[in-house]
Structures are given as structure tokens and as C-alpha cells.
N, C-alpha and C positions, 0 to 999 in steps of 0.2 A: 591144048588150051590156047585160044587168041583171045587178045584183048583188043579190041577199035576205040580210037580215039575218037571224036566230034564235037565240033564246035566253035573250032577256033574264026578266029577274024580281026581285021583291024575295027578297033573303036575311038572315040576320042578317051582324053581322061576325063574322069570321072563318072564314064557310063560302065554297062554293066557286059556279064557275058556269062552264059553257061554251057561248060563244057558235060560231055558224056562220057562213059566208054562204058561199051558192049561187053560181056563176057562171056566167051563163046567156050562151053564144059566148065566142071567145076572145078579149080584149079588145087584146092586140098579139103578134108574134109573139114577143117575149119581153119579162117585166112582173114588177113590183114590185108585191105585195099588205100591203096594212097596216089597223092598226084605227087608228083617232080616235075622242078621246070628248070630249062637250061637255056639262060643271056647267052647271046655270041660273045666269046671269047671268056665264056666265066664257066665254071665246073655246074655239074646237077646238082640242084639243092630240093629239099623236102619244102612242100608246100602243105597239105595236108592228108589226114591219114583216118579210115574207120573200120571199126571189128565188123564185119560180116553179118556176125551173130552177135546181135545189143544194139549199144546206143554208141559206146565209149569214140571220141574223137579225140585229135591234137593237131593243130597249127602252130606254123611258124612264127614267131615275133609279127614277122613281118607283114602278116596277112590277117591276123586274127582281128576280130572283128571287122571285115572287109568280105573275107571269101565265106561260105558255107558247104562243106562235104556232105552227101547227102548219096542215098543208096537205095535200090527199090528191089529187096529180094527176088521180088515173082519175076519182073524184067531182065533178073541178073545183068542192071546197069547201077552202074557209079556216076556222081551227078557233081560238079565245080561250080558252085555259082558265086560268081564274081564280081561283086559291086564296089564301086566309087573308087573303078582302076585308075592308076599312077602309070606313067611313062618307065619306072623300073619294074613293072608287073610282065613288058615286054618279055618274052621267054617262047619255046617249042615247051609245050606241057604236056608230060608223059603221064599215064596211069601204069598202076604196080600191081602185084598181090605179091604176098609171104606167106608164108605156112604161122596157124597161129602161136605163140609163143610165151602166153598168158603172162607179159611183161605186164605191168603197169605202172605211169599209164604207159602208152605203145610207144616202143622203141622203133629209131625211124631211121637207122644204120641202114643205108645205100645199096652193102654188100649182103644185106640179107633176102632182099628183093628179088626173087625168080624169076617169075614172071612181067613183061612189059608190052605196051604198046607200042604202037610208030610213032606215035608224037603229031599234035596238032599245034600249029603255031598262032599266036595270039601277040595282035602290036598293039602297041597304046599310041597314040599320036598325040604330043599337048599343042 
């Protein structure tokens, strides 16, 4: 299973950005996909997360109402779209999967996360 990240780049704030990532096999027979993004010199934090199978999502404080997860079974791609970016939006943005775990809503512990990308980096400039 690989995961490809894309999409990243510098923006100003305020404008917009959508990341991707690819998923290459199917990582479990039913999985939890989500983005992490990691500030230099700050730990990985959860950005946002969606079931595979349905609709169900969760974001962070920080992001909600700002970013949108988004997912296109037949592509088997994950989609970040990121509008009215902030200068602390700055981060490498990593995509995940987990095995599903029928929490609700989705539980977004770090260490449950298998699978990952390489991370695409995204700056905000103000």
C-alpha cells in the first residue's frame, strides 16, 4: 500500500489550496483516511479525517469551517481543500489510513495510524 501526497505550495493568506493523495491497493477492508500536518519545530497534529465507507468526517478546532475532506472511491484519492489559509496553517501535510474501528465519531489518536504518506509542504505567506 502507498499513499502520494500532492498539492502542496506557497500561497498568500487567505487564499486557497487542495491537496490530494493517491492510494495505491487497498489498505484494509474497511479504513479510516485522514490528513496530519507538522509546523517546524511543533509535533504532528490531526487536521482532518473521513470513513472510506459513508459520509462521517471530523476536524480539528482549528480548521473546521475553513478546510473540507473529501474522497472519491473510484479514484481511490483523498482530497484537502483548504480555503481562507492563515500563516499558522504553515505545515508538511501528511495523509493516513487506519483499519476501521467503528468509534464514533472517528477517533484520531496518532498511534493508531498505519499507514502514511511522504508529506507535501504547504506555506502560507501574510
Amino acid at each position: 500500500v502507498q499513499l502520494q501526497a500532492s498539492g502542496g505550495g506557497l500561497v498568500q493568506a487567505g487564499g486557497s489550496l487542495r491537496l490530494s493523495c493517491e492510494v495505491s491497493g487497498r489498505p484494509f477492508s474497511s479504513y479510516i483516511m485522514a490528513w496530519f500536518r507538522q509546523a517546524p519545530g511543533k509535533e504532528r497534529e490531526f487536521v482532518a479525517a473521513v470513513r472510506w465507507t459513508g459520509t462521517a468526517t471530523k476536524y480539528a478546532d482549528s480548521v473546521k469551517g475553513r478546510f473540507t475532506i473529501s474522497k472519491d472511491n473510484f479514484k481511490n484519492t483523498l482530497y484537502l481543500q483548504m480555503d481562507s489559509l492563515k500563516s499558522e496553517d504553515t505545515a508538511v501535510y501528511y495523509c493516513t489510513a487506519k483499519p476501521e474501528d467503528g468509534m464514533r465519531p472517528i477517533a484520531t489518536n496518532i498511534n493508531d495510524f498505519i499507514y502514511w504518506g511522504q508529506g507535501t509542504l504547504v506555506t502560507v505567506s501574510s
